[in-house]
C-alpha positions, 0 to 999 in steps of 0.5 A: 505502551510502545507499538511495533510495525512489522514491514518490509519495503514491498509492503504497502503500509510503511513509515515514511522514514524510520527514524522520524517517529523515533526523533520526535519520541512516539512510542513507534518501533519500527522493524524492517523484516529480511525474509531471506533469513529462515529464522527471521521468516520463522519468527514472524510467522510465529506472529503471523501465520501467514506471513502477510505485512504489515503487521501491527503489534500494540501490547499484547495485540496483533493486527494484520492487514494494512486496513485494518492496522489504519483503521486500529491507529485511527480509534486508538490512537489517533493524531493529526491526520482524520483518514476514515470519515467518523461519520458511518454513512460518509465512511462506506464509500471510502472503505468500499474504494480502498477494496477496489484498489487492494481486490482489483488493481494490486491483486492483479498487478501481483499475479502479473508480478508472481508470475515472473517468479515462476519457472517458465514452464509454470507461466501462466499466460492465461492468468496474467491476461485476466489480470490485466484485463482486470487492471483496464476495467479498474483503470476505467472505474478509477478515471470516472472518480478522478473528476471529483476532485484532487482526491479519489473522494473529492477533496479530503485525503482518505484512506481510499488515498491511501489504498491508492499510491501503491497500488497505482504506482506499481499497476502503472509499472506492468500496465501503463495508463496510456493517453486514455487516462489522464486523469489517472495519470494526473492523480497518481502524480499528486499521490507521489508528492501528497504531504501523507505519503512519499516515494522513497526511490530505490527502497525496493531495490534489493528486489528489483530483479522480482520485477517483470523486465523494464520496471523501475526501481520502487521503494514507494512508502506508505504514511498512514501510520505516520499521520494517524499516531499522535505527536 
């Protein structure tokens, strides 16, 4: 049965280039959603109360969050790319460090983004510093776990990675890493060129001015979905 993935190019679990599942047969439908359209935008609540991508739709199934729709691929469909370790004791870890980088670098990388899209008297300056400070203490943990290898979890590629590239990609744009990073800075240049995940430049550019000023424009895409669904 067919799936459909509902997303958006800000959303953080995308496919790396529509049309690849597609050319090469897998039932994988994907579906680019303008939220500028009260229609659109209406229909998708419809299937997700709150608006939240990704949104995964595998026959009569919806799973949301973009955990949570790897994790769904990895047990019921899986493919060539093993992201979540089968062993349970092996796996904690890897889920406990794709929390770190969704509760405490994207998060307060969002609360600095949705802050510009505040009137200036609703600004919170307050809120924003909390949030990068929140962003340095993540920077910090994250340098540590950089030593062990190439990859957060050392050296096998895991959803952990994945949880990652965007997050860091987008943190790094409103509070660069500095000198005292390098192995942060290191390891998001081998995220941006990791055979799972690829940027796509200039995807996110329709919402580029929803960027703080001075931030390039984005486009990252997630994989995931691409690795785990079967050939």
């Amino acid at each position: 049965m067919a799936l459909t993935l509902y997303y958006h190019p800000f959303a953080l679990l995308l496919l790396e280039g529509a049309d690849r599942p597609l050319r090469e047969r897998r039932p994988l439908h994907p579906h680019n959603l303008d939220l500028g359209d009260p229609k659109v935008r209406a229909a998708f609540n419809a299937l997700s109360p709150f608006g939240k991508m990704p949104l995964l739709k595998d026959g009569e199934t919806l799973v949301s969050e973009a955990t949570v729709v790897i994790e769904h691929l990895a047990l019921h469909h899986p493919g060539k790319v093993e992201l979540i370790p089968r062993d349970p004791a092996e796996a904690l870890p890897v889920r406990h460090r794709d929390r770190i980088f969704d509760l405490y670098v994207q998060e307060p990388m969002q609360k600095i983004v949705g802050d510009r899209l505040r009137p200036e008297d609703a600004r919170d300056p307050f809120g924003v510093a909390q949030a990068r400070t929140t962003l340095r203490t993540a920077y910090a943990l994250i340098e540590t776990w950089t030593a062990r290898g190439p990859w957060i979890m050392g050296e096998a590629f895991t959803l952990a990675d994945c949880a990652a590239a965007p997050a860091l990609h987008y943190a790094e744009m409103v509070e660069p890493f500095g000198e005292d990073l390098p192995g942060t800075t290191a390891y998001l240049a081998r995220l941006k060129t990791a055979p799972v995940l690829r940027p796509r430049p200039g995807g996110g550019r329709p919402l580029q001015p929803l960027l703080p000023e001075g931030i390039g424009a984005a486009g990252w895409r997630k994989s995931a979905v691409e690795a785990i669904h079967p050939a």
